[in-house]
N, C-alpha and C positions, 0 to 999 in steps of 0.2 A: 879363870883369872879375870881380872879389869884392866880394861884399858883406857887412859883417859887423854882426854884432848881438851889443852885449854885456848883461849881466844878472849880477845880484847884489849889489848897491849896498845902500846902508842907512845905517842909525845903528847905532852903536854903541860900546860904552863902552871906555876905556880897558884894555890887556890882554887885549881880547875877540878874536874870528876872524872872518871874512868871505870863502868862497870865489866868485871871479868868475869870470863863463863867457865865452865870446866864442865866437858861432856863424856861421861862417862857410859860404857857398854862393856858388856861378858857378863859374871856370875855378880850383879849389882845385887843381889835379893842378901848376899853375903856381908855386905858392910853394912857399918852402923856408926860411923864416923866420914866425915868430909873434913879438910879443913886447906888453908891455904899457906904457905910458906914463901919469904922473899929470901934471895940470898945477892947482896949487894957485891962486888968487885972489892976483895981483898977479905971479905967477911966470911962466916961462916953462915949456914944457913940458920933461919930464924922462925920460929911461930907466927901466921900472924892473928887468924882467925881457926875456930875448928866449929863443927854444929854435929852435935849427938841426934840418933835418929830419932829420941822424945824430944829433940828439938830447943834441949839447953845449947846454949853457946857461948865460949868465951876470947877473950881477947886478949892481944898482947895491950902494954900499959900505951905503946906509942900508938898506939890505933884507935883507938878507943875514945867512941864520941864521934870520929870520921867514919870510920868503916861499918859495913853490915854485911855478914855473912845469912846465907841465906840458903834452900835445899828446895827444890823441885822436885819430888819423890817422879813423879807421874811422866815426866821427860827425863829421868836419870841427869839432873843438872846441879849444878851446886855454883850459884853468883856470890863474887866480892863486888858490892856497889863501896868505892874510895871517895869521899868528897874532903875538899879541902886539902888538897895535895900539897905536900912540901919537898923542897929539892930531898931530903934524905930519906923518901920513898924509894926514890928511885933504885931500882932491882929487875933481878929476873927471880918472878913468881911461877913458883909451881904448885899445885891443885893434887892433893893426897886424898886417897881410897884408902882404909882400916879396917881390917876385922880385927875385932878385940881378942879374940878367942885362940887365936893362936899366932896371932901379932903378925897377920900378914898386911904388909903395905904396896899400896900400889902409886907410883909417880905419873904427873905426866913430865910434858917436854920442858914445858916452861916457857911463858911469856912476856919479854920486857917492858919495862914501864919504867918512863923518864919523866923527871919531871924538871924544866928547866924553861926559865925565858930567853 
């Protein structure tokens, strides 16, 4: 199985950046999907980034143009660099592992990100 671990969370003020890590270990050689999900207080959880292992990627429409998802095969890492933060960022972000092939997912814990002056 994968287990992951994310990091980089915080406070921070409106217009500010925030890059998030998610470290991933176990059967990594198995996925071929990363992607990042926020889930705000009272919401349901959301999409925000994903990156395929050929390295396509896509966005939700509220991120898009701020955010870059990214994939470090060689350190099993997977970054969300956020620039230009807006109070309705603010979430707790979790970091998904995917094998396509038999739709297994893997979470991690999740880490919050406020953004607030």
């Amino acid at each position: 199985q994968v287990q992951l671990v994310e990091s980089g969370g915080g406070l921070v003020q409106p217009g500010g950046s925030l890059r998030l890590t998610c470290a991933a270990s176990g059967m990594i050689f198995s996925i071929n999907i990363m992607g990042w999900y926020r889930q705000a207080p009272g919401k349901e959880r959301e999409l925000v980034a994903v990156i395929h292992n050929s390295g396509n990627t896509a966005y939700a429409d509220s991120v898009k143009g701020r955010f870059t998802i990214s994939r470090d095969s060689a350190k099993n890492m997977a970054h969300l660099q956020m620039n230009s933060l807006k109070p309705e960022d603010t979430a707790v972000y979790y970091c998904l592992a995917r094998r396509s092939y038999d739709n297994y997912d893997s979470w991690g814990q999740g880490t919050q990100v406020t953004v607030s002056s």
